[in-house]
C-alpha positions, -999 to +999 in steps of 0.1 A: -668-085-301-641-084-278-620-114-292-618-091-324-607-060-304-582-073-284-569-094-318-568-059-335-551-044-308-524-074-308-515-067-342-513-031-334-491-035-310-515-010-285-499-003-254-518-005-224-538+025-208-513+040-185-519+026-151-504+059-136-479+084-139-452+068-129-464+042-163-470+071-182-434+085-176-415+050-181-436+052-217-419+083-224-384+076-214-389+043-236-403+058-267-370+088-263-350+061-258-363+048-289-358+074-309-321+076-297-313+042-306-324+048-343-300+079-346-272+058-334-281+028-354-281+046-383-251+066-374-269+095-383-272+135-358-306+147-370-344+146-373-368+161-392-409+165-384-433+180-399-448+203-374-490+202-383-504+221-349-521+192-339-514+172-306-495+143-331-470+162-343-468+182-309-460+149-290-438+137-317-419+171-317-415+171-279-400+132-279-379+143-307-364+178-293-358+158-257-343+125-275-318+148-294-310+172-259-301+140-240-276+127-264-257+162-264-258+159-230-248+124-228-223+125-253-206+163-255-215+158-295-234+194-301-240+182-333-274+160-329-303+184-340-340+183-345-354+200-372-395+209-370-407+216-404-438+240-413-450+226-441-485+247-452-501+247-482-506+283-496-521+299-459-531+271-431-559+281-413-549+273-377-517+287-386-514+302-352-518+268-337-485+255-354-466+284-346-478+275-308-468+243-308-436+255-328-427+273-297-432+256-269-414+228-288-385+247-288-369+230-314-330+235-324-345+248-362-374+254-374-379+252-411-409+261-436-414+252-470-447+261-485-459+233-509-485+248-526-464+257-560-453+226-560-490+208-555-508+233-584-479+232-606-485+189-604-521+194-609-518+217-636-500+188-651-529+160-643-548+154-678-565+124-656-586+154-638-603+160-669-645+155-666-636+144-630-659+159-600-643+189-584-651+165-548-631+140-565-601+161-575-603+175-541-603+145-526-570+131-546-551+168-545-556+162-503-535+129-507-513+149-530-507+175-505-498+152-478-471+132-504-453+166-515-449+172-472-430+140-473-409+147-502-401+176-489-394+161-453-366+137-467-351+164-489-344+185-461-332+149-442-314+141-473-298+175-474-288+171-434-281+133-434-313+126-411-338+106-400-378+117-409-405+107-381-436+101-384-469+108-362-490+074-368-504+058-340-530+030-331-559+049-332-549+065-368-535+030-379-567+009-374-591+035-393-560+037-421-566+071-416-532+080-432-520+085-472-505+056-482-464+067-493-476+103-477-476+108-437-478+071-434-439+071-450-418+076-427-381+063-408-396+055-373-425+061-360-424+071-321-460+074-314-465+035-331-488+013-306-504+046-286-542+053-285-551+091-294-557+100-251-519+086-244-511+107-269-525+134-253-515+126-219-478+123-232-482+158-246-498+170-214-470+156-192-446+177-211-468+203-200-481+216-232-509+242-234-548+225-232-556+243-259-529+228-279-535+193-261-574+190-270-572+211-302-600+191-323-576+168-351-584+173-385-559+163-416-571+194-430-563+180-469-595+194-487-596+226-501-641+222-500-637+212-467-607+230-451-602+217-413-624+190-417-625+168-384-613+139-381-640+124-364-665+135-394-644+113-416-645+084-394-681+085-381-670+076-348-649+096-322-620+090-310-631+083-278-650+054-289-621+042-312-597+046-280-624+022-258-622-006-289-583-003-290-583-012-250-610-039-251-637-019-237-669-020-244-686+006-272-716+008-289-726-019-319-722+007-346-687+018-339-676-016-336-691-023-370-674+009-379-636+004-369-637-035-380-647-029-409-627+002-418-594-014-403-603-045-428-607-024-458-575-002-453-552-033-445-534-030-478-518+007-460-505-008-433-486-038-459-454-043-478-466-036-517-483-066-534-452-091-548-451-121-566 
């Protein structure tokens, strides 16, 4: 069992658990620096995220607004910016969890486009929803949702000649627990090679709220199941998928569990299929 864990993990990239703080801050300063680099490699001054109110997009947001502070500083350019993006569909029911994180992000803007014209408007369209379960239409209109967040993501980058981040991370890339071309399209990916409690302590180093830093994840795509955890969808926790990740020992069933789900979502984490 282990042999295959610490194989995923290799191809994962997983970092490490943080051997202490002093780890935990080098991580940080490495993953800003990061970020940095891509700016100036692409010659580009801004960044967009979406802004979810859940600890991903937290974490993301605060590497993001302190990458972008450092290079004014650094360079006297005022021009680098990052923009944090609202991005609900018709009323978000933790709504007042975004706006949190929103503010003690502090971002230089904050932006909010409401995709749910756009989303009905497509479905409306859909003849291929005909006779369909309403499940199954909810289930596809949730990976619809997620899509339209990223068009909208790179038209505001497009529109301000920036870079788009993403939120995946290790314990979200070896459950594919990401739309393919949606949240799982991005420019970089800061949080890339992190289990979900680094996450959290990366968050929580920053000083972010508990609330905000244990807030239970959920994708919340389905209309029939609005904030849907996370965990329900993967049948495990993240706890457990966080001890597989790190070579620890978990229980038969959740190792069964994250193989086979990280085998069956491969194709998401490929180039498309070529000749």
């Amino acid at each position: 069992m282990q042999a295959v864990q610490l194989q995923i993990a290799e191809q994962l990239k997983v970092q490490p658990p943080f051997a202490d703080q002093n780890a935990l801050e080098a991580e940080v300063a490495r993953r800003v620096a990061f970020i940095q680099q891509c700016l100036q490699n692409a010659r580009l001054k801004t960044l967009v995220l979406g802004i979810s109110g859940g600890v991903d997009s937290l974490t993301a947001g605060l590497l993001a607004q302190r990458a972008v502070e450092q290079l004014r500083k650094s360079t006297g350019d005022e021009s680098y910016r990052f923009i944090a993006v609202r991005l609900p569909y018709q009323v978000q029911f933790d709504e007042h969890e975004a706006q949190a994180c929103l503010e003690f992000i502090a971002p230089d803007e904050s932006h909010t486009v409401n995709i749910g014209p756009s989303v009905q408007a497509l479905a409306a369209q859909i003849k291929a929803f005909e006779g369909q379960h309403a499940s199954a239409v909810d289930f596809v209109m949730g990976n619809t949702k997620a899509r339209m967040r990223m068009v909208a993501q790179y038209t505001i980058a497009g529109a301000r000649q920036g870079l788009v981040i993403g939120t995946d991370h290790a314990a979200e890339a070896v459950m594919g627990f990401f739309t393919k071309f949606g949240d799982g399209a991005c420019d970089l990916a800061p949080l890339s090679g992190l289990v979900k409690n680094q996450v959290r302590a990366i968050a929580r180093s920053f000083g972010a709220p508990q609330s905000l830093v244990e807030k239970v994840p959920t994708a919340d795509l389905e209309d029939l199941v609005p904030g849907k955890p996370d965990e329900a969808s993967h049948g495990v926790t993240y706890a457990e998928i966080d001890a597989f990740l790190h070579g620890e020992p978990v229980r038969e069933e959740a190792f069964n569990i994250i193989r086979d789900t990280y085998a069956k979502t491969q194709h998401k984490r490929e180039l498309p299929f070529a000749p």
